[in-house]
N, C-alpha and C positions, 0 to 999 in steps of 0.2 A: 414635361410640356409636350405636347404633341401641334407636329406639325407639319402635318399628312392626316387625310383620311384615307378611309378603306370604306368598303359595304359590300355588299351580296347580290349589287345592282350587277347590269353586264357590262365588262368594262372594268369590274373589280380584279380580274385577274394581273390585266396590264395596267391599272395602277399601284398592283403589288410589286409586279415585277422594277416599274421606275423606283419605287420606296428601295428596293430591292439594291438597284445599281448604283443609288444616292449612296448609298451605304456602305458599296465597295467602294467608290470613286472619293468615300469620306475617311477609309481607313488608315491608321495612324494619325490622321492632322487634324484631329480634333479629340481634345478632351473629356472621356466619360465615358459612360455605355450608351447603347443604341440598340433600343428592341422596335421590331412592326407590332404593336395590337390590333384591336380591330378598329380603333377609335384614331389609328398612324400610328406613324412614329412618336416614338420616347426617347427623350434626349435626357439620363441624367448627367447633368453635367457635370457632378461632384464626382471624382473617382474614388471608388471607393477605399478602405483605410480602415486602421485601426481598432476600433470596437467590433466593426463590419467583418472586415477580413479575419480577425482571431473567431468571431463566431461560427463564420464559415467552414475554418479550419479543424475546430472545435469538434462541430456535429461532426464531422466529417470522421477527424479519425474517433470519437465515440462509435459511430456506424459501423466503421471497418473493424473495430475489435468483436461485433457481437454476429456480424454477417459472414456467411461462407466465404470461401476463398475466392469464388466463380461472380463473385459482385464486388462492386468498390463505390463509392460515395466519391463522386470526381468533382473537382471542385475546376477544374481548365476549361479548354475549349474542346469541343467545337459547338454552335449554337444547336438548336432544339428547331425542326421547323415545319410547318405544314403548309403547301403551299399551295393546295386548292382554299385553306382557311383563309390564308392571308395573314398569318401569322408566324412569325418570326420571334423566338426571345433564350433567353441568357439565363439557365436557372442558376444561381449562387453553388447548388452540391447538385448532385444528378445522383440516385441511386437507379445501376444499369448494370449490365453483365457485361464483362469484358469483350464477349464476344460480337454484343452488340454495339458497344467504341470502337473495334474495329473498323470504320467505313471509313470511304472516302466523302468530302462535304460535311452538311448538316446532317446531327444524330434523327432517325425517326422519333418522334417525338414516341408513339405509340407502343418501344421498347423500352421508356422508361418504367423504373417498378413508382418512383416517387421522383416529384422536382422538391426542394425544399430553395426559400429565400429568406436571404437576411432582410427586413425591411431600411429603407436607405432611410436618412434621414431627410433627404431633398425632398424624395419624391414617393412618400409613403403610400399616396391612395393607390401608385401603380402595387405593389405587391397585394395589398387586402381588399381592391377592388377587381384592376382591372384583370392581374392573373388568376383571381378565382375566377373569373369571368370568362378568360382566356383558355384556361390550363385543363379545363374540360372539353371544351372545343378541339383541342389536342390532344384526346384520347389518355390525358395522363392519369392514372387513377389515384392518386394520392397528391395532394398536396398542404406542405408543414411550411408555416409561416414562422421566425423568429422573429421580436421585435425589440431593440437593444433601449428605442425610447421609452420605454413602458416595463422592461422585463415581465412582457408578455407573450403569448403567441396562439397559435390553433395548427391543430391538422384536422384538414377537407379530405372527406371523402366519399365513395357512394353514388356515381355521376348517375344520375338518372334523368329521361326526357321533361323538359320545361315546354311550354308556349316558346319561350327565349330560347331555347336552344338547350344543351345538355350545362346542366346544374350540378354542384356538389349536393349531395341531400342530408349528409352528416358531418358537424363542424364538434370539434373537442378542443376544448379553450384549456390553456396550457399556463402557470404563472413559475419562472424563473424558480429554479429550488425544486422542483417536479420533477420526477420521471417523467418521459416521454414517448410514448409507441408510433412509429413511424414502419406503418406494415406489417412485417413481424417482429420489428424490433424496438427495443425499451433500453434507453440513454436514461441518464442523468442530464438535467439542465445547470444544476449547480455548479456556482462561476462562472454563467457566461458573463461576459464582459456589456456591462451600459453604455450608453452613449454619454457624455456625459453634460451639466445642465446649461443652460447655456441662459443668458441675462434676458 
Protein backbone atom coordinates (compact mmCIF):
# COMPACT_ATOMS: atom_id res chain seq x y z
CA UNK A 1 0.00 0.00 0.00
CA UNK A 2 1.67 3.09 -0.50
CA UNK A 3 1.40 5.95 1.23
CA UNK A 4 3.54 8.65 0.07
CA UNK A 5 4.03 10.09 -3.26
CA UNK A 6 7.07 11.09 -5.13
CA UNK A 7 7.38 12.78 -8.87
CA UNK A 8 9.80 14.62 -10.85
CA UNK A 9 8.06 17.85 -10.04
CA UNK A 10 10.36 20.45 -7.99
CA UNK A 11 10.14 19.59 -4.63
CA UNK A 12 10.38 15.96 -5.34
CA UNK A 13 13.74 15.78 -3.91
CA UNK A 14 12.59 17.09 -0.21
CA UNK A 15 9.72 14.90 -0.39
CA UNK A 16 12.13 12.13 -0.67
CA UNK A 17 14.12 13.07 1.80
CA UNK A 18 10.70 13.41 4.58
CA UNK A 19 9.82 9.62 3.06
CA UNK A 20 13.23 9.24 3.73
CA UNK A 21 13.38 10.29 7.79
CA UNK A 22 9.65 8.73 8.14
CA UNK A 23 11.53 5.74 7.68
CA UNK A 24 14.43 6.08 9.97
CA UNK A 25 12.11 7.61 12.83
CA UNK A 26 9.97 4.15 11.91
CA UNK A 27 12.81 1.69 12.37
CA UNK A 28 12.28 -1.23 14.58
CA UNK A 29 8.46 -0.22 15.72
CA UNK A 30 6.85 -1.32 12.98
CA UNK A 31 6.23 -4.62 11.42
CA UNK A 32 7.31 -5.49 7.64
CA UNK A 33 9.49 -4.01 5.07
CA UNK A 34 9.39 -0.50 3.88
CA UNK A 35 10.64 0.52 0.33
CA UNK A 36 10.24 4.45 -1.50
CA UNK A 37 9.05 3.69 -5.21
CA UNK A 38 8.18 6.34 -7.33
CA UNK A 39 4.54 5.85 -6.71
CA UNK A 40 5.87 6.29 -2.22
CA UNK A 41 6.22 4.37 0.19
CA UNK A 42 5.42 0.48 0.54
CA UNK A 43 4.42 -0.88 3.56
CA UNK A 44 4.50 -4.60 3.35
CA UNK A 45 3.19 -5.49 6.22
CA UNK A 46 3.58 -9.17 6.33
CA UNK A 47 7.15 -10.10 7.41
CA UNK A 48 8.28 -12.17 5.38
CA UNK A 49 8.60 -16.15 6.28
CA UNK A 50 8.70 -19.41 5.20
CA UNK A 51 8.26 -20.38 1.55
CA UNK A 52 9.71 -16.68 1.07
CA UNK A 53 12.62 -16.77 3.01
CA UNK A 54 13.79 -20.56 2.00
CA UNK A 55 13.50 -19.35 -1.58
CA UNK A 56 15.60 -16.53 -0.88
CA UNK A 57 17.92 -18.55 0.61
CA UNK A 58 17.77 -21.16 -2.05
CA UNK A 59 18.71 -18.91 -5.02
CA UNK A 60 21.13 -17.63 -3.10
CA UNK A 61 23.34 -20.34 -2.15
CA UNK A 62 22.47 -22.09 -5.85
CA UNK A 63 24.40 -18.50 -7.12
CA UNK A 64 27.24 -18.85 -4.95
CA UNK A 65 28.12 -22.28 -5.87
CA UNK A 66 28.36 -21.49 -9.85
CA UNK A 67 29.81 -17.76 -9.27
CA UNK A 68 33.47 -16.56 -8.68
CA UNK A 69 34.70 -16.22 -5.45
CA UNK A 70 34.85 -12.13 -5.90
CA UNK A 71 30.76 -12.19 -6.00
CA UNK A 72 28.19 -13.41 -3.48
CA UNK A 73 24.29 -13.43 -3.77
CA UNK A 74 23.65 -11.30 -0.32
CA UNK A 75 20.57 -11.85 0.93
CA UNK A 76 21.05 -8.86 4.33
CA UNK A 77 21.24 -5.53 4.37
CA UNK A 78 21.93 -2.79 3.62
CA UNK A 79 19.15 -1.17 1.15
CA UNK A 80 19.75 -0.43 -2.71
CA UNK A 81 19.18 3.40 -3.18
CA UNK A 82 19.13 6.27 -5.59
CA UNK A 83 18.40 9.43 -4.48
CA UNK A 84 18.24 11.84 -7.20
CA UNK A 85 15.39 8.82 -8.30
CA UNK A 86 13.75 9.01 -5.34
CA UNK A 87 14.04 5.68 -4.96
CA UNK A 88 14.60 3.55 -2.20
CA UNK A 89 14.28 -0.53 -1.92
CA UNK A 90 15.23 -4.03 -0.42
CA UNK A 91 16.05 -6.39 -3.14
CA UNK A 92 15.31 -10.08 -1.51
CA UNK A 93 19.36 -11.56 -3.05
CA UNK A 94 21.64 -8.84 -4.36
CA UNK A 95 24.27 -10.26 -6.85
CA UNK A 96 27.48 -7.65 -6.12
CA UNK A 97 31.06 -7.95 -5.48
CA UNK A 98 32.27 -7.88 -2.20
CA UNK A 99 34.13 -4.99 -2.92
CA UNK A 100 31.24 -3.09 -3.69
CA UNK A 101 29.30 -4.30 -0.06
CA UNK A 102 31.92 -2.88 1.41
CA UNK A 103 30.51 0.95 1.88
CA UNK A 104 29.23 2.76 4.35
CA UNK A 105 25.12 3.42 4.13
CA UNK A 106 23.05 2.38 1.10
CA UNK A 107 24.69 0.05 -1.66
CA UNK A 108 24.87 2.05 -5.07
CA UNK A 109 22.32 0.55 -6.74
CA UNK A 110 24.38 0.97 -10.09
CA UNK A 111 27.15 -1.81 -8.68
CA UNK A 112 24.67 -4.33 -8.70
CA UNK A 113 25.27 -7.10 -11.42
CA UNK A 114 21.34 -8.31 -10.72
CA UNK A 115 18.44 -7.58 -7.86
CA UNK A 116 16.41 -10.86 -7.71
CA UNK A 117 12.89 -10.88 -5.50
CA UNK A 118 10.81 -13.27 -3.96
CA UNK A 119 7.27 -12.11 -4.84
CA UNK A 120 5.44 -11.53 -1.35
CA UNK A 121 2.23 -12.86 -1.22
CA UNK A 122 0.67 -9.43 0.30
CA UNK A 123 1.73 -7.35 -1.99
CA UNK A 124 2.64 -8.94 -5.27
CA UNK A 125 1.92 -6.02 -7.96
CA UNK A 126 5.00 -4.39 -6.11
CA UNK A 127 7.68 -6.91 -7.38
CA UNK A 128 6.17 -7.55 -11.07
CA UNK A 129 4.97 -4.15 -11.47
CA UNK A 130 6.27 -1.66 -9.64
CA UNK A 131 10.23 -2.95 -9.40
CA UNK A 132 10.30 -3.70 -13.09
CA UNK A 133 9.37 -0.30 -13.27
CA UNK A 134 11.62 0.90 -10.49
CA UNK A 135 14.78 -1.32 -10.88
CA UNK A 136 15.61 0.32 -14.31
CA UNK A 137 15.51 3.68 -13.11
CA UNK A 138 18.26 2.34 -10.91
CA UNK A 139 20.63 1.40 -13.42
CA UNK A 140 20.17 -2.23 -12.38
CA UNK A 141 20.61 -4.35 -15.28
CA UNK A 142 19.17 -7.65 -14.58
CA UNK A 143 16.21 -8.22 -12.89
CA UNK A 144 14.84 -12.11 -11.83
CA UNK A 145 11.43 -12.41 -10.30
CA UNK A 146 10.46 -15.68 -8.27
CA UNK A 147 7.12 -16.28 -7.61
CA UNK A 148 6.27 -18.96 -4.87
CA UNK A 149 2.15 -18.32 -5.68
CA UNK A 150 2.37 -19.66 -9.15
CA UNK A 151 5.76 -21.53 -9.26
CA UNK A 152 6.51 -19.14 -11.66
CA UNK A 153 8.87 -16.29 -12.48
CA UNK A 154 10.89 -14.23 -15.25
CA UNK A 155 14.24 -12.42 -15.69
CA UNK A 156 14.12 -8.64 -17.18
CA UNK A 157 16.66 -7.62 -18.90
CA UNK A 158 18.01 -5.15 -21.71
CA UNK A 159 17.19 -1.59 -20.22
CA UNK A 160 16.85 0.56 -23.03
CA UNK A 161 15.16 4.29 -23.55
CA UNK A 162 11.08 4.34 -23.27
CA UNK A 163 8.90 7.75 -23.53
CA UNK A 164 8.43 6.41 -19.62
CA UNK A 165 11.79 6.36 -18.84
CA UNK A 166 14.27 3.46 -19.10
CA UNK A 167 12.51 -0.04 -19.68
CA UNK A 168 13.48 -3.57 -19.49
CA UNK A 169 13.36 -4.58 -23.27
CA UNK A 170 13.81 -8.51 -22.66
CA UNK A 171 11.54 -10.56 -20.31
CA UNK A 172 12.36 -14.72 -20.05
CA UNK A 173 9.44 -16.29 -18.43
CA UNK A 174 10.75 -19.07 -16.22
CA UNK A 175 8.22 -22.20 -14.64
CA UNK A 176 9.44 -23.85 -11.29
CA UNK A 177 11.50 -27.24 -12.37
CA UNK A 178 13.55 -24.92 -15.00
CA UNK A 179 17.06 -23.98 -15.12
CA UNK A 180 17.48 -20.60 -14.78
CA UNK A 181 20.13 -17.87 -16.17
CA UNK A 182 20.52 -14.97 -14.14
CA UNK A 183 23.65 -13.14 -16.01
CA UNK A 184 25.98 -15.72 -16.42
CA UNK A 185 24.59 -18.05 -14.42
CA UNK A 186 22.31 -21.17 -14.70
CA UNK A 187 20.53 -22.65 -11.37
CA UNK A 188 18.09 -25.07 -11.04
CA UNK A 189 14.74 -24.10 -9.86
CA UNK A 190 13.70 -27.52 -8.68
CA UNK A 191 12.20 -27.56 -5.16
CA UNK A 192 11.71 -24.34 -4.65
CA UNK A 193 9.27 -24.19 -2.04
CA UNK A 194 5.13 -22.70 -2.78
CA UNK A 195 3.25 -20.71 -0.85
CA UNK A 196 0.82 -22.79 0.05
CA UNK A 197 -3.29 -22.61 -0.85
CA UNK A 198 -5.13 -20.82 1.05
CA UNK A 199 -9.35 -21.14 1.22
Amino acid sequence: MAIASDDTRPGAHHRYQAMREFLESMDDTLPGKFEITKEGIVHDMVSPGGPHEVTAALVSRRLEKVMPDELLAHTGTPDVEDEPEGIMGHPDVMLIAWDDLNVEGSIDSRTLIAAIEVVSRSNPENDWAGKARDYPLLGIPIYAIFDPRTGTGAVLSDIHPTPDGPRYATRKDFLYGEDVTIAEWTISTADLPRYPATD
